[in-house]
Each structure stands twice: as C-alpha cells, then as structure tokens.
C-alpha positions as CSV (number, residue, x, y, z in Angstrom):
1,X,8.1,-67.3,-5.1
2,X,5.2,-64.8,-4.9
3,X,4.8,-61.5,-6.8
4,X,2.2,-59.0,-6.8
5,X,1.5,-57.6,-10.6
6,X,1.9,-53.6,-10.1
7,X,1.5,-50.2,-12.4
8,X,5.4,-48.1,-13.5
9,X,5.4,-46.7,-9.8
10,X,5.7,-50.2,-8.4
11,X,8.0,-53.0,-8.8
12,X,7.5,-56.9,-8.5
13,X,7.9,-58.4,-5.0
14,X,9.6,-61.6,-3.7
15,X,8.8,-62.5,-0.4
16,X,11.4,-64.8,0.5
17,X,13.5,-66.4,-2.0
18,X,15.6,-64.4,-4.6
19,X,16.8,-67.0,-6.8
20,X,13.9,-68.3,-9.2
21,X,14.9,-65.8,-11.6
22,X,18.0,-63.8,-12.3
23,X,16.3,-61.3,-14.1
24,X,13.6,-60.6,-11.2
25,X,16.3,-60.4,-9.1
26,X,18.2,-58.1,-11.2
27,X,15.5,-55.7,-11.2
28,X,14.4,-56.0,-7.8
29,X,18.0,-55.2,-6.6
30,X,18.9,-52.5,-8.9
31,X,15.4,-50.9,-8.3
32,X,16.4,-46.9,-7.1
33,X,13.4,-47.5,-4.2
34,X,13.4,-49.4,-1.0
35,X,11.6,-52.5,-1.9
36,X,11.0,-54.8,1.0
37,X,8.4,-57.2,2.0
38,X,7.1,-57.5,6.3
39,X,5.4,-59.8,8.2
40,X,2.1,-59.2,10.3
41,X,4.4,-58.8,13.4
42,X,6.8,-55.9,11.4
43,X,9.6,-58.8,11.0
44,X,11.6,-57.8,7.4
45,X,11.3,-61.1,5.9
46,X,13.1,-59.5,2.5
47,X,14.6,-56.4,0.9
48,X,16.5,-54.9,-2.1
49,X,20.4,-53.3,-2.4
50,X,18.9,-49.5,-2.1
51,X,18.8,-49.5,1.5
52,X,22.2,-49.4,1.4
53,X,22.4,-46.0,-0.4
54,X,19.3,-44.5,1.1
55,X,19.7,-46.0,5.0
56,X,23.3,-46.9,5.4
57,X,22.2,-50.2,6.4
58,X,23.3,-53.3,4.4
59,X,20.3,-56.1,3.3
60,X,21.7,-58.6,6.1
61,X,21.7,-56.4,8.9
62,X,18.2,-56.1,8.5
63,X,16.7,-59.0,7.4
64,X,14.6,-60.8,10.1
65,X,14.9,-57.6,11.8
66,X,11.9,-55.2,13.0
67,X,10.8,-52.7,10.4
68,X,9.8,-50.4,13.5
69,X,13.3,-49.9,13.8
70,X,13.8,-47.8,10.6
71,X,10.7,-45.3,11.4
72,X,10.7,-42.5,13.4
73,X,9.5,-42.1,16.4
74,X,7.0,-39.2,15.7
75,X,5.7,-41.4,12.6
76,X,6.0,-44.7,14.4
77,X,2.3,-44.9,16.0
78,X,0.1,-44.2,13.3
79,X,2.2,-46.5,10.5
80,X,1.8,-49.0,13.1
81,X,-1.9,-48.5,13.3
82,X,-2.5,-48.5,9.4
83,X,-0.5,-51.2,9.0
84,X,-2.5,-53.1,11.7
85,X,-5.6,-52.1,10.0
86,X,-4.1,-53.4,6.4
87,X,-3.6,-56.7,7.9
88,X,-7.0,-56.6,9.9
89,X,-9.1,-56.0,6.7
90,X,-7.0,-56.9,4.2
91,X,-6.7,-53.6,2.4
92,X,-5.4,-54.2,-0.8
93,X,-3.3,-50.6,-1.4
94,X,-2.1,-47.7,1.0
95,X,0.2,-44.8,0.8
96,X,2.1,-42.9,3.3
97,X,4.4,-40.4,4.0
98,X,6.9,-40.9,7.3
99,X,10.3,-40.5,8.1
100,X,12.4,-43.7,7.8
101,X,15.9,-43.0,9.5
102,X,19.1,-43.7,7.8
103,X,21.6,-45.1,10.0
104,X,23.7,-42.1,11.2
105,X,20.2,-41.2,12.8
106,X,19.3,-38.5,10.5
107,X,15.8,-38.8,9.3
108,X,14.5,-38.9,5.2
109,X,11.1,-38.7,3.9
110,X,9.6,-41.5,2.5
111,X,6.5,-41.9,0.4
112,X,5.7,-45.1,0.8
113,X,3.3,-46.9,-1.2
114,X,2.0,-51.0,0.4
115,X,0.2,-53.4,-1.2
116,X,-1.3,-56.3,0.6
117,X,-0.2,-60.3,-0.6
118,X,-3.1,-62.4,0.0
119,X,-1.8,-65.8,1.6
120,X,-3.1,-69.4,0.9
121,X,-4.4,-71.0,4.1
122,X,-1.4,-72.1,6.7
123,X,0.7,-69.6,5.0
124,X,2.0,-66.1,6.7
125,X,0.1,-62.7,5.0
126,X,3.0,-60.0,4.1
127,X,3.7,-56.7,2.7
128,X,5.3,-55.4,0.1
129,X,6.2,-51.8,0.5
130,X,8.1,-49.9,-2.2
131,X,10.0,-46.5,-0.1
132,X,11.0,-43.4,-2.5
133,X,12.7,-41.2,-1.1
134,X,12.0,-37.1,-2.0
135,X,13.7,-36.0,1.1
136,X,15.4,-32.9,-0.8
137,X,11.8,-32.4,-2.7
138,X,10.4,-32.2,1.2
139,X,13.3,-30.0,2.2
140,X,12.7,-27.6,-1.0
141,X,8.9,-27.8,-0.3
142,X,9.6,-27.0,3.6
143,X,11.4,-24.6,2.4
144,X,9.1,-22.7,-0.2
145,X,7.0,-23.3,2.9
146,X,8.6,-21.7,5.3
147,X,9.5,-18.4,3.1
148,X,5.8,-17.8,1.7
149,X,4.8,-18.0,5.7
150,X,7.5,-15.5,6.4
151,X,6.3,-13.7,3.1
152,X,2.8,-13.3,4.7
153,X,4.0,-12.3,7.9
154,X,5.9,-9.3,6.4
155,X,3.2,-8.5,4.3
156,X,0.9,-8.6,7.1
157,X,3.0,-6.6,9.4
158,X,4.4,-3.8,7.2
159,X,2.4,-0.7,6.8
160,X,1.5,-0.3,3.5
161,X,-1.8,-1.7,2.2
162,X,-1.5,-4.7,-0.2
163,X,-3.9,-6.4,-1.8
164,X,-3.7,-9.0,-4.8
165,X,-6.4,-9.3,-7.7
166,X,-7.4,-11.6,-10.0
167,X,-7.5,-10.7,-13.5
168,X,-11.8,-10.0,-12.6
169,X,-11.0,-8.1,-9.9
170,X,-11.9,-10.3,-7.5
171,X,-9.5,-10.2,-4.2
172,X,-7.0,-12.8,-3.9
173,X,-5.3,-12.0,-0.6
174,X,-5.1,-8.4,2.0
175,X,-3.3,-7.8,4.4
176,X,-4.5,-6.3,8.0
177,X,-3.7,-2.9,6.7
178,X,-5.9,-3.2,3.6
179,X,-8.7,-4.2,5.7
180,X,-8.0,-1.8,8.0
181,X,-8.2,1.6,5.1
182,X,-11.1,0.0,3.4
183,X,-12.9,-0.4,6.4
184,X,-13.3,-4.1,6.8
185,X,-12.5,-6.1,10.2
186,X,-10.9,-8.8,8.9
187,X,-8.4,-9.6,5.3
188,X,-10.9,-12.7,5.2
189,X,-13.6,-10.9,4.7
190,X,-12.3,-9.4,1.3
191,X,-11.0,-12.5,-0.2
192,X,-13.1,-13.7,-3.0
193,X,-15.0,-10.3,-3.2
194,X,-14.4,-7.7,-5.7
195,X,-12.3,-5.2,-5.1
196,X,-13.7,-2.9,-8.8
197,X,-16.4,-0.7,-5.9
198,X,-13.2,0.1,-4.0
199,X,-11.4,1.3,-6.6
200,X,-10.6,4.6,-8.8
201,X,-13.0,4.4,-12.0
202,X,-11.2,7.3,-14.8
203,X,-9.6,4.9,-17.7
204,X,-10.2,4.1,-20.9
205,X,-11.4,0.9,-20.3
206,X,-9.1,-2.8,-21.5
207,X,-9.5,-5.9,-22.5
208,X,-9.9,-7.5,-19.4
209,X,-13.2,-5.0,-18.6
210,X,-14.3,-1.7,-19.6
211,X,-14.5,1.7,-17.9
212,X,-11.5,0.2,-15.6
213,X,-9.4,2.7,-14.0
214,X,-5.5,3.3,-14.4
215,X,-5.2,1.1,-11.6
216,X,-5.7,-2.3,-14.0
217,X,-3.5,-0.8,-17.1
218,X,-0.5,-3.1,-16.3
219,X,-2.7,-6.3,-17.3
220,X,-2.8,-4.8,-20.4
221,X,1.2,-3.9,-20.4
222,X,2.6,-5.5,-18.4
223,X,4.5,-2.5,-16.4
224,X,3.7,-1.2,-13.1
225,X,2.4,2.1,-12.5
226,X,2.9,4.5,-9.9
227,X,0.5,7.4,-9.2
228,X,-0.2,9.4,-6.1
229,X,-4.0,11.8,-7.1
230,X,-6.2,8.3,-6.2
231,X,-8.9,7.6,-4.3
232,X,-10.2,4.9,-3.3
233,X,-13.7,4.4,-1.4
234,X,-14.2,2.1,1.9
235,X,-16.5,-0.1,2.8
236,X,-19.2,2.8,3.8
237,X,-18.5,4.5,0.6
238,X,-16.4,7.3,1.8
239,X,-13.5,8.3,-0.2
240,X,-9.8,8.8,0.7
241,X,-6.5,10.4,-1.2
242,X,-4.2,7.1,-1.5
243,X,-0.6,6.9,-3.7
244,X,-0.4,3.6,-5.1
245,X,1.5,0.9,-7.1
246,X,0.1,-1.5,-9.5
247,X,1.9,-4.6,-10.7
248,X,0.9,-7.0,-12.8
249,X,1.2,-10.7,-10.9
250,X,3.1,-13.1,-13.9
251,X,2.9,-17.5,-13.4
252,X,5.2,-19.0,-16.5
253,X,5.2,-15.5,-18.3
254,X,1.4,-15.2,-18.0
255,X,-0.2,-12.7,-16.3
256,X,-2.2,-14.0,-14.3
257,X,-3.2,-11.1,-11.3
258,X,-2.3,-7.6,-10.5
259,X,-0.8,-6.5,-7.0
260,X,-1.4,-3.3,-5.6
261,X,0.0,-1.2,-2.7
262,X,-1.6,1.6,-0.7
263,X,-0.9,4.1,1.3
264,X,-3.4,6.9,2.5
265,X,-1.9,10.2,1.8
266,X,-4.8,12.1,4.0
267,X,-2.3,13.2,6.1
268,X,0.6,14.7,3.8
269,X,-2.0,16.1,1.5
270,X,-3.3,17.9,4.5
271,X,0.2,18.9,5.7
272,X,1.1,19.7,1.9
273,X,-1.8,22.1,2.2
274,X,-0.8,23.6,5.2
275,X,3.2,24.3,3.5
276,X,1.2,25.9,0.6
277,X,-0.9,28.0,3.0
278,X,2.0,29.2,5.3
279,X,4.3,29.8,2.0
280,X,1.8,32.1,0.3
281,X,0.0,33.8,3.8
282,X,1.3,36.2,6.8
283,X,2.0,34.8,9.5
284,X,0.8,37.8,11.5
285,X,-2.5,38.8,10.3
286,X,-3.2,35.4,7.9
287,X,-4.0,37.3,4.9
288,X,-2.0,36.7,1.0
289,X,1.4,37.8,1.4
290,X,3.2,39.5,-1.3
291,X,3.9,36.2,-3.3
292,X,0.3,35.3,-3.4
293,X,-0.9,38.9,-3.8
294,X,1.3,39.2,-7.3
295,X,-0.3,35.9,-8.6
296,X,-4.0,37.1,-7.9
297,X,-3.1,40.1,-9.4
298,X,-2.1,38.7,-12.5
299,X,-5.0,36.1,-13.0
300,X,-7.2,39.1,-11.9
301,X,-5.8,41.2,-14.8
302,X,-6.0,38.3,-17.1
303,X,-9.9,37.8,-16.0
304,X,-10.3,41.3,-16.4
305,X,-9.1,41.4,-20.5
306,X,-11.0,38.3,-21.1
307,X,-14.5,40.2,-19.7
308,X,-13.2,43.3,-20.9
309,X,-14.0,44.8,-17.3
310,X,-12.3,47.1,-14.8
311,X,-10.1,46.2,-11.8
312,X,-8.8,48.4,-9.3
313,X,-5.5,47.9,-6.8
314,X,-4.8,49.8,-3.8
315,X,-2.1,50.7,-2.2
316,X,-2.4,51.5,2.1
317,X,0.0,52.7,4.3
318,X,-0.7,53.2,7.8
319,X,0.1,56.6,9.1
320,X,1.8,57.2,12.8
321,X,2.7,53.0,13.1
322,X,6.2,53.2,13.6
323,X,5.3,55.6,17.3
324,X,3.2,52.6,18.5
325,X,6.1,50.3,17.9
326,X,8.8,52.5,19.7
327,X,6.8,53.1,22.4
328,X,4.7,49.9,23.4
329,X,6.7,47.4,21.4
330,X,6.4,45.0,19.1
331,X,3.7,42.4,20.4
332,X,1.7,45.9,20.5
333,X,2.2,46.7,16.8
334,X,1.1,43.3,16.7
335,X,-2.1,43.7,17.7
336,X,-2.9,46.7,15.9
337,X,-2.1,45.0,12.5
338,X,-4.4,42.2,13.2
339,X,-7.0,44.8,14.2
340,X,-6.6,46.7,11.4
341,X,-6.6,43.5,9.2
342,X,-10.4,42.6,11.0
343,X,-11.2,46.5,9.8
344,X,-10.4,46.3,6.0
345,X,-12.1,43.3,5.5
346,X,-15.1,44.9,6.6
347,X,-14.5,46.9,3.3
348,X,-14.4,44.7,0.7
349,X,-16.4,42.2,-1.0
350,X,-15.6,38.2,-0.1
351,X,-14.3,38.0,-3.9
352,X,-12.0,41.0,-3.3
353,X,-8.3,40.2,-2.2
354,X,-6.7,42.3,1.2
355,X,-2.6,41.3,1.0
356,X,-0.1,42.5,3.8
357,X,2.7,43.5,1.6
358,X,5.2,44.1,4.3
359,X,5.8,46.2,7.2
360,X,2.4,48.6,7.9
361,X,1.8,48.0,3.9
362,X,-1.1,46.8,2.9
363,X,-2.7,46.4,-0.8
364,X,-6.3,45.4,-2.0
365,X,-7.5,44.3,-5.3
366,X,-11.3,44.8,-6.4
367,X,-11.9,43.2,-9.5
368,X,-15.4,44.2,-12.1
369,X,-15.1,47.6,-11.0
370,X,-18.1,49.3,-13.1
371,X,-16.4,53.3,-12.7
372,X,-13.3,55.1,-10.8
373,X,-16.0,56.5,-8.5
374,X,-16.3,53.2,-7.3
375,X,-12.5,53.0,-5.9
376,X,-12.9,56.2,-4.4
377,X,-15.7,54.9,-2.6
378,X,-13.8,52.5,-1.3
379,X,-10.6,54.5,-0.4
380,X,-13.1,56.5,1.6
381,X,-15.1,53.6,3.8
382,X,-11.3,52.2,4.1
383,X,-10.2,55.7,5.7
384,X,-13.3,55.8,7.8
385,X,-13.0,52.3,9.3
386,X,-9.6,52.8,10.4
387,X,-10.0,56.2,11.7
388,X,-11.5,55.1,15.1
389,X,-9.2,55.0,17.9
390,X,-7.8,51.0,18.6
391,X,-7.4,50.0,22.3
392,X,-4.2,47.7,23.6
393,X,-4.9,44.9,26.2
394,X,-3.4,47.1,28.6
395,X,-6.3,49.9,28.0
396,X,-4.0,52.5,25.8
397,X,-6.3,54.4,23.4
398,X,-4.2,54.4,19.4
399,X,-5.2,56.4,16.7
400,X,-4.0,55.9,13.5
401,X,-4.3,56.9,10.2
402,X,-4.0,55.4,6.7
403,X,-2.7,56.9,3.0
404,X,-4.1,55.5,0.2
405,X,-3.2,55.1,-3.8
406,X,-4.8,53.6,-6.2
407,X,-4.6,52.6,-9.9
408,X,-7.3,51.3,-12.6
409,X,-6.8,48.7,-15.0
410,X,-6.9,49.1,-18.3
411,X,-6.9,52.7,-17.7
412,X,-2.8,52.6,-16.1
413,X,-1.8,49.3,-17.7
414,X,-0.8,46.0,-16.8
415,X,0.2,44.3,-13.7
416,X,3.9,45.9,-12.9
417,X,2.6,49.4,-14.5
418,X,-0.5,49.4,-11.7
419,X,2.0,48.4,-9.3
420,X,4.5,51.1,-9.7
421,X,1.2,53.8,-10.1
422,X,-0.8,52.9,-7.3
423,X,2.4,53.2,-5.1
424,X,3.0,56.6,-6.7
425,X,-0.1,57.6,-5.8
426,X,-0.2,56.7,-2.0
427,X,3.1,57.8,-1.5
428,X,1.6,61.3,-2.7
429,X,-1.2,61.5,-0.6
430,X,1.3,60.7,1.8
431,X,2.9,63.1,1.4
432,X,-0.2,65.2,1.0
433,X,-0.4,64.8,4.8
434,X,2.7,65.8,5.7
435,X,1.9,69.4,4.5
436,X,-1.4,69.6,5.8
C-alpha cells in the first residue's frame, strides 16, 4: 500500500489495494470527494464510493477504465496536457477546474486538486486526484455573473447618468452617459479619478471631508437625497443645471460608496422658462401682460415705501382703434399694436415697465419719480410719439390717438387705489375728447 501524507483538503491515497487497513478504507470510501488514483496512460487503477453519488457510475464500472472518459470534451485537451506535464517533470501538486460528466451526460464542475506519487524503480508513477464538486456554487456564481453583466448593460444603455463613488470621492464605475455630460470620451477614463471637481460644492462639510456638497450627505445618513437646482461642471469646466439622486452604496451594513444619478435639466429649465415667459407676457406685442404688470406694480410700490420715493402708473387708451379693426381687420389691428408697442418704449426708461392690459389698453409704471411734473412730461412725449400717422403693409396711412391717466404713489395710495385713479383719470380725458 502507498499513501501520500496531505493537509484537511486532502485525503490519504491507496493506489491499488484497499484491504491493509479497515479504517483507511473506511475513510477513503466515505470521503464526500471523488478520490481516485491514474496511471501515466489515464488508466483508473483505484477509486472511492462518491462517484457513485456525484457521477452515477459505480467503482467497478470504472476501474481499469480511461479517466478521459469522465472529462469533457471542452476541458479534455488541456487536463490532458497538464497531466502529461505532471508526469514529465514530476510536479509534486496541481489544481484544476473542468467539467467531469456524470453519467446521464450532464456535466459538474470539479475542482480538482493532484498530487504526484513518486515510484521506486520498476514500479508504475500514479496520481492521486481528490474531485469536489461546487457545481451549484459555479451555477450561483454563473449566475451572479451573468446578472451583474446584464446589470452593466442596463446601466450602460439607459439614459440617465450614473456614476458610483468611493467614500474619497474617487470614481468607481460610469456609464457612457456620464462620460458623455462630463465631457469625457470614455467611462474608463473616469474610473479611479475623483469625481469632488465635477461636483456641486454648497454643504456644510462631514466627516468623510469638509466643504462637501449636499451631494455626499447620505454617507453621513445613510438616506438618499433628491434635489433638482445642481450643477455640476465638465471636463472643460463649464457648468450645467442637473436633478440628481444620491444613495449611499451599503456591503454587510457598511457604507461603503455613494451612487449617484444625473440627468441634465438644460432643456426643461429652458422650456420651464419659456412657460413662465408666455404665462406672464402678450402674445401679440411681447410686453408684461396684466398678471405680470400687477406683480411689478406691487414690488414697485413696496420699493417705493422702503426709499420713501415716488412712483407713477399710467393708464393709455388708444383713441379711433376699434375703426381700424372694422375696416382692415384684425391682422391690421395687429400691426398697429406692435407699432405702437415699438413707439412707447421709446418713452420710457429700460427700468420702467410698458404692460398691454387688454384690448387697445395699455399701462406704464415709472418708478423714483422726483415731482408730478415729471409724469406729465411723460404723458406728453407719450401723446407725441403716437400722434404720427402709422402705415399698413398694404400702404394705408392710420392716425390714431391716445388718452391718458395717471396716478402718483404715495400721493393716491396703494396698489388697487392707483389702479382704480389712474383709470378714472384716462377715462376723463377720454372723455375730454369727446367734447372737444
């Protein structure tokens, strides 16, 4: 009997006879591996019982049989050629992992460990090979595999931005579409980088850094945050609007990373912008419309008591409109507006506010007014600029009129009293008019 002297992953070998001792024979039979022990030429000169519930095979069928038989066919070249080189140079201890197949033809992973037996002269060198099996660890590995490669294929073909940090900062994966916003060619070429000059610097610093932004606070918490007013900077320092998520990364309850997601919100800030503009402007002649109007009025009166200064609003109405509408139409009346609109800008200061109110209304508010001979002024130049005849694209010569009221604050009170005086007062010189 031989017997090679191994460590608590190994068990003691026979090569041929089983019978010296019943309690080596015990052990090497109940063993939960495949113990067996080749020849040079892959004959099985000896093997234990587990076979039989890993391979299907019982110990006769394959004693003095071919151990090539048992491999697969993908694995079968190279375990032939190590255990060619074993022999050849006398290697004392190898591992491998192949496929062994069981005898209904399905395969199982092996990890199989082989120790060379150093023979006396005349006598025929051998193997001993202990096979465990982890097919269902391969399988659950293969698995985990498999879903963190379909993982990174989602996570490199959604849209959003992701990127993952360490607990430094320092990039730990991106995906194409974080490259892309932060203005790097590749997701490679940010892992192991910092990410801190990319990102939003406005907290209150943490433990894991100071003067950190939001954007790390659920290291410190543990609890993601959501927050769309960020910017972020790219790789040639330019700064973009981006909504993001922070999450901290956890291993074993430790956090150990934080994950955020991106998106940049260029685009719907613009369009957001836009809404705003087209809630609170005409259409027609893109000046404040009524809603607009009221608010400036209100933070102009409110500016006003603060300084303790004068502001004035105006009241227009265009005289001999409603003609031009009947008889040329609408896209006419149109174009008057919009001239008219060009003409009282021209009267005013840049700070000053020109509103359409409605209709052929129009109101202005001039804000640090020093006098009341100031509005007057005003009125005046208004009446004077509007006075000149206006031409349609079709040659027609218009000429139009304007009445104008106006009120003074503090001198007629507050926002609705101004309101309700200056359109008193237009509506009189309106009516003025009429008489003259």
């Amino acid at each position: 009997m031989k017997r090679v002297e191994s460590n608590n992953q190994t068990a003691t070998m026979v090569s041929t006879s089983m019978s010296g001792d019943a309690v080596c024979c015990g052990f090497f039979d109940n063993a939960p591996d495949i113990l067996l022990t080749v020849g040079e030429d892959g004959t099985i000169r000896g093997i234990n019982l587990s076979v039989v519930d890993l391979l299907g095979y019982s110990r006769e069928e394959l004693i003095g049989s071919s151990v090539w038989q048992l491999l697969h066919r993908d694995d079968l070249k190279r375990v032939r050629r190590m255990l060619a080189d074993i022999f050849q140079r006398e290697i004392p201890y190898s591992e491998i992992e192949c496929r062994k197949i069981h005898k209904n033809g399905k395969p199982r992973w092996m990890r199989t460990r082989i120790s060379y037996l150093r023979s006396e002269p005349g006598e025929e060198p051998l193997l001993n090979i202990v096979a465990r099996d982890f097919t269902e660890r391969w399988r659950t590995e293969s698995a985990l595999r498999d879903s963190e490669v379909q993982l990174r294929r989602l996570l490199e073909s959604i849209g959003a931005a992701i990127v993952a940090l360490d607990l430094d900062g320092r990039c730990t994966f991106a995906n194409p579409s974080a490259a892309d916003l932060l203005g790097y060619r590749d997701p490679s070429q940010m892992v192991g980088s910092s990410m801190n000059p990319h990102l939003p610097v406005n907290g209150t610093g943490s433990r894991h850094g100071e003067n950190r932004g939001r954007i790390y606070e659920p290291l410190d918490s543990g609890c993601g945050i959501c927050l769309d007013d960020g910017h972020f900077l790219r790789a040639g320092g330019e700064s973009f609007p981006v909504e993001y998520r922070s999450n901290p990364i956890f291993h074993d309850e430790t956090i150990v990373g934080l994950s955020v997601t991106f998106f940049d919100i260029t685009e719907r800030l613009s369009m957001q912008q836009q809404l705003v503009y087209l809630a609170e402007h005409d259409h027609l002649t893109g000046l404040p419309n009524r809603t607009l109007f009221m608010d400036r009025l209100k933070a102009g009166v409110a500016r006003a008591k603060r300084r303790e200064s004068k502001l004035a609003l105006l009241y227009i109405d265009l005289d001999r409109f409603k003609p031009v509408n009947d008889q040329y139409g609408h896209h006419a009346g149109d174009r008057l507006l919009q001239s008219v609109t060009k003409r009282l800008r021209l009267a005013v200061r840049e700070m000053d506010t020109v509103a359409r109110i409605g209709g052929d209304e129009f109101a202005i508010i001039l804000e640090d007014i020093s006098k009341a001979e100031d509005v007057a002024v005003v009125a005046r130049k208004l009446s004077d600029l509007v006075a000149p005849p206006f031409y349609l694209e079709s040659g027609e010569k218009l000429t139009i009129g304007m009445s104008v009221g106006y009120a003074l604050y503090p001198n007629h009170g507050d926002c609705e009293t101004l309101l309700r005086h200056a359109d008193s007062a237009m509506y009189q010189a309106k009516k003025k008019k009429c008489y003259e």
